[in-house]
N, C-alpha and C positions, 0 to 999 in steps of 0.2 A: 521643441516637441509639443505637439497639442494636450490640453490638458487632458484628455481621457484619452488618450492615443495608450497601445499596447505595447508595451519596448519589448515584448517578446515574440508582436507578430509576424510569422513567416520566419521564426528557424528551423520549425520542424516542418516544412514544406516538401512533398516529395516524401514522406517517411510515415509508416502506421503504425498504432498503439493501439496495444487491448489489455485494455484495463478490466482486472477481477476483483470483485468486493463491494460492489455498487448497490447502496440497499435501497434507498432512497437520495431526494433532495440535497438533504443534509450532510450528508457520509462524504468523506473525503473523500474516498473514490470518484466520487461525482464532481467534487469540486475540481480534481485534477484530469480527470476526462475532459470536463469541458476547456481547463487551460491549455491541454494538449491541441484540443482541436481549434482554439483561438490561435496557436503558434505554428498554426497550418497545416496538422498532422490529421492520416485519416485515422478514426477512432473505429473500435470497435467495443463494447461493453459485454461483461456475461454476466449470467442472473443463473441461480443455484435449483430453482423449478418452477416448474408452475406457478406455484403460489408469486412467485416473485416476478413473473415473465412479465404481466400486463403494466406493471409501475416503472418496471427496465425499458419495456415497448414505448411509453408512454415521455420519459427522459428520453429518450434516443432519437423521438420525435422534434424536439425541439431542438435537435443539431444537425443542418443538412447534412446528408451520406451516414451517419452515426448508425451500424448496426448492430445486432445483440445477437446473443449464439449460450446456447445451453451449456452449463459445464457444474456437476457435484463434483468437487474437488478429492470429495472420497472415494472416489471409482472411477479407477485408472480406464475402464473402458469408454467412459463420458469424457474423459478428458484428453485420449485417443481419439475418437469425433472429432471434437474440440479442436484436433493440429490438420483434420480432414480436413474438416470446414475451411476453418481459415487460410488454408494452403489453396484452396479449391477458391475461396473468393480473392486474396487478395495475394498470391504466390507466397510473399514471405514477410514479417514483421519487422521491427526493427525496435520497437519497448512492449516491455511486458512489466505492467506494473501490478503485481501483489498488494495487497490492501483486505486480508483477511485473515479472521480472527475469529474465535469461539473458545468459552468456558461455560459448564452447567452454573446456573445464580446461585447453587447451593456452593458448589466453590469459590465465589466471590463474599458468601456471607457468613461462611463455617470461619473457624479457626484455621492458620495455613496449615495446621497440627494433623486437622481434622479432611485435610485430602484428602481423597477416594482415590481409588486403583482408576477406577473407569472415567471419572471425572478428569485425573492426568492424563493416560491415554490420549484421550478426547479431544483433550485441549491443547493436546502436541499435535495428532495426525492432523487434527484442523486448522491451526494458526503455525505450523514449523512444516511437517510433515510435505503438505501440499507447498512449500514453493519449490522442493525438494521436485516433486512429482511433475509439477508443467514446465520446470526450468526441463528436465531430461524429456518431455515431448518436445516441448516447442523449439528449444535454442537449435535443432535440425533446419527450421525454416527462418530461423535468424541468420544473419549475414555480418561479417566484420565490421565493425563498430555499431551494433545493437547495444540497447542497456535493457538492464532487467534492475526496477526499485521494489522494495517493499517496507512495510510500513512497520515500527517500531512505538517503542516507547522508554522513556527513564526508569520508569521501572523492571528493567532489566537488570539494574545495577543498585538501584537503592531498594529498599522496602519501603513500599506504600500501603497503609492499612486498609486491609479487605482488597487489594488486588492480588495478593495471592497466586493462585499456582498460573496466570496469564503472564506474572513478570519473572516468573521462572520460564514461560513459553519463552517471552519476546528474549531473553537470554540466549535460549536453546535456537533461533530464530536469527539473532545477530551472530551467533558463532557460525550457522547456516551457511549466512550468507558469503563470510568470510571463507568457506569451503571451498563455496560455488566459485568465486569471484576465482578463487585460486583453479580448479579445475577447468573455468570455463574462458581464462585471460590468454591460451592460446590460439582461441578461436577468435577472438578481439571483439568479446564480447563480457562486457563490465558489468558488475552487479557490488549494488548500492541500498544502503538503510538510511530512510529518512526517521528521525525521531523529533516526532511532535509534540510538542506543548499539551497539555492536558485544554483541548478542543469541545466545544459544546455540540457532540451528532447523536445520532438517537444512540451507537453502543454503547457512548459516555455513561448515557442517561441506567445504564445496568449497574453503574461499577457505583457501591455504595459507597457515599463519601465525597464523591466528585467534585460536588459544587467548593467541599474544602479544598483541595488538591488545586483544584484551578484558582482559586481567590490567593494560597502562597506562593502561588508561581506567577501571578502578574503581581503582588507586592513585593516576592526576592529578588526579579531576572533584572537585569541591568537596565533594558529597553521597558520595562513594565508591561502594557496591556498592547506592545507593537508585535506582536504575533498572532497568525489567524490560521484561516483554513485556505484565504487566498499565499497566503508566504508560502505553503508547505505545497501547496497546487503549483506556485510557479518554480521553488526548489525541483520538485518533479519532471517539469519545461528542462531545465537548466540541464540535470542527470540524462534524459533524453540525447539532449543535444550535441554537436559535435564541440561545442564547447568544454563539455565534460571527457573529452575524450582519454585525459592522463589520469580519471579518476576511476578507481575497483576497489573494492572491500574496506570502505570506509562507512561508516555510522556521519551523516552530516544531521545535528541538533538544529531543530526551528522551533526555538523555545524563547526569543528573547533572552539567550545567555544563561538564563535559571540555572544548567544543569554544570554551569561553570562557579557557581557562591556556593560555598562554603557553609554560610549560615544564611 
């Protein structure tokens, strides 16, 4: 195989993905959009308003066919659009990748003690709530053997200081998922949690403490510093594809092992 050759281009050939959570450059989401469309899938991206449309238009630019389509996750009528639209452009999908998340900073920097009513809320309808919400629009225009991923984290099961009431979300988010997967495996349509490695994009950059959290997780994990934001982009390929096909309601770790030590 050539040295820069893609061992994963052309499986997802014939097949479309729209990917939600795309903020910029850096964001996973974008990372795994772009690998979708390296593995030959048509992409699609959405952007949450205005504010965000011209930087979405601006990515979507640099991937032939890559289109972009409005969708607030918190209004089930934008996110009704949303299964128009894309029913209307490309008949029916076949991944839908989740990759969003939101907490107020004063719940990342308070005590977990000191959670707010509206701050939980907040930080469930936006990072749990909505996969909840466009899995029941969209999987209508999914087809037997589609996958639906979404993005997680370790701290849903440990306590990480100052991540707080988000690893209570991504909890409430991976049991979620395990719902879906369960309600939606007679249509033959699988749903998956990837959890990644504490990654350097700009949400990281909110979560106070960060730069610790990722300096013990590339000195504990077995592999050290061999996880990125390309592994968890082409894990994403991998769930897509019909390769994944005997897999639903699994949590798969791209941590370099971390979340497997002990100490």
């Amino acid at each position: 195989m050539p040295e820069n050759a893609n061992p994963l281009a052309g499986v997802l050939t014939g097949k479309t993905a729209v990917v939600m959570g795309v903020q910029n450059q850096w964001s996973i989401a974008w990372q795994i959009a772009e690998a979708l469309a390296g593995a030959g899938a048509q992409v699609a991206i959405t952007y949450v308003d205005d504010r965000a449309k011209v930087n979405a238009e601006k990515l979507a630019a640099t991937v032939p066919g890559m289109k972009t389509f409005v969708c607030n996750v918190q209004d089930d009528a934008e996110i009704a659009t949303l299964r128009g639209a894309l029913e209307a452009e490309y008949g029916a999908i076949d991944t839908l990748v989740h990759s969003i998340a939101f907490a107020p900073a004063a719940e990342l920097t308070n005590r977990f003690l000191e959670t707010s009513r509206e701050g939980f809320k907040l930080a469930h309808e936006v990072s749990v709530y909505s996969l909840i919400a466009v899995a029941r629009e969209l999987t209508p225009i999914m087809d037997g053997g589609s996958s639906i991923v979404t993005l997680t984290y370790l701290g849903s099961d440990r306590v990480f200081p100052k991540y707080n009431v988000m690893g209570v979300a991504k909890a409430a988010l991976e049991s979620t998922m395990r719902y879906l997967a369960a309600d939606l495996g007679s249509e033959g349509i699988r749903v998956n949690a990837i959890s990644a490695g504490p990654l350097k994009t700009a949400s990281a950059r909110g979560i106070p403490g960060f730069s610790a959290m990722q300096e013990q997780a590339v000195d504990k994990s077995p592999l050290g510093s061999v996880f990125g934001v390309q592994h968890v982009a082409g894990t994403a390929v991998f769930l897509a594809s019909d390769a994944a096909a005997g897999i639903t309601g699994d949590v798969i770790f791209v941590d370099g092992g971390y979340h497997a030590m002990g100490i």
